[in-house]
C-alpha positions in Angstrom: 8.0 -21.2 -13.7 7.4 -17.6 -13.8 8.5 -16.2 -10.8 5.5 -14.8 -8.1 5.6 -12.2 -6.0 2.8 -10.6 -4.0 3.0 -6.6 -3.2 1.0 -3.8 -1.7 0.4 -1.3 -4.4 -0.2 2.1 -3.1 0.2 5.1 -5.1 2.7 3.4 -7.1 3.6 -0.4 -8.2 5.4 -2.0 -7.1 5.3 0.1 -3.6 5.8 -2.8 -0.8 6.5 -7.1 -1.1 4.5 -9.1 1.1 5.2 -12.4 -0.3 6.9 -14.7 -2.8 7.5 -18.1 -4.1 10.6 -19.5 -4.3 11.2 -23.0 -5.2 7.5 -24.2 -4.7 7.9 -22.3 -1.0 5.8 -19.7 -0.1 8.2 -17.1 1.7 6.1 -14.1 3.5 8.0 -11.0 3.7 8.6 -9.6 7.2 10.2 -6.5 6.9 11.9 -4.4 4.0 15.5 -4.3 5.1 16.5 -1.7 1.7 15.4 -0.5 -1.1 16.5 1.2 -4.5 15.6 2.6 -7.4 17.7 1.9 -10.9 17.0 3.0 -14.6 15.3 -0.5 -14.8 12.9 -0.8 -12.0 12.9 -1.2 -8.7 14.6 -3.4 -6.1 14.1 -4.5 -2.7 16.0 -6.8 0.5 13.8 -8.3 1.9 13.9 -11.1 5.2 11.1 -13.6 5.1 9.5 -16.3 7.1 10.5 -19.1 7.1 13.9 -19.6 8.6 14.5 -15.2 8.1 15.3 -16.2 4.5 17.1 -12.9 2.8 16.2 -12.4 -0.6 17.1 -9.6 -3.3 14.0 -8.8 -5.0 14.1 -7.0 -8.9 11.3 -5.5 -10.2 11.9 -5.2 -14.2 9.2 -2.2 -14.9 9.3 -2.7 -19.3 8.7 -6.3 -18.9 6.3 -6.5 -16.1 8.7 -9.2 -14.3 10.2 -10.0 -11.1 13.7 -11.5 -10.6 14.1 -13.2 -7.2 17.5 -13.9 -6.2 18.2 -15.8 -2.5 21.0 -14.0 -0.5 21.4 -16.6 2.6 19.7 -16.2 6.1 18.8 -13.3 8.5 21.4 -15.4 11.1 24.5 -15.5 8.3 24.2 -11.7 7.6 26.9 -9.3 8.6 25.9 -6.5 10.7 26.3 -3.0 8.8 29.7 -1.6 9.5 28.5 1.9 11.3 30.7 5.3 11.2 33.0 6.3 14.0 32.2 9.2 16.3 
């Protein structure tokens, strides 16, 4: 099964992932936590409902295809280490 996800496309595609299905689950996408930009595509971390499900998402631009990858739960995530003053 091809994997499907669903994105605002503003001035540019992908631009912003509002849903996905993973497994036969419908995931909806409830904030962007990063993004990045490789020679590939486009990539995004996003945490979803249900459960704040993290996923990496990989947009492949030549081959019009998205990679989905689980990355655990909102709850097992480390927070960012943050510079000393």
């Amino acid at each position: 099964m091809k994997p499907t996800v669903e994105c605002y496309s503003g001035s540019s595609h992908p631009e912003t992932p509002r849903a996905l299905v993973w497994e036969g689950q419908r995931y909806t996408v409830q904030s962007v936590l990063a993004r990045r930009r490789e020679p590939h595509g486009i990539g995004f971390l996003v945490r979803c409902t249900p459960d704040d499900a993290l996923f990496d998402l990989f947009y492949l631009t030549e081959e019009d295809q998205w990679q989905i990858r689980p990355t655990g739960t909102a709850v097992d995530a480390k927070p960012p280490k943050l510079p000393r003053t």
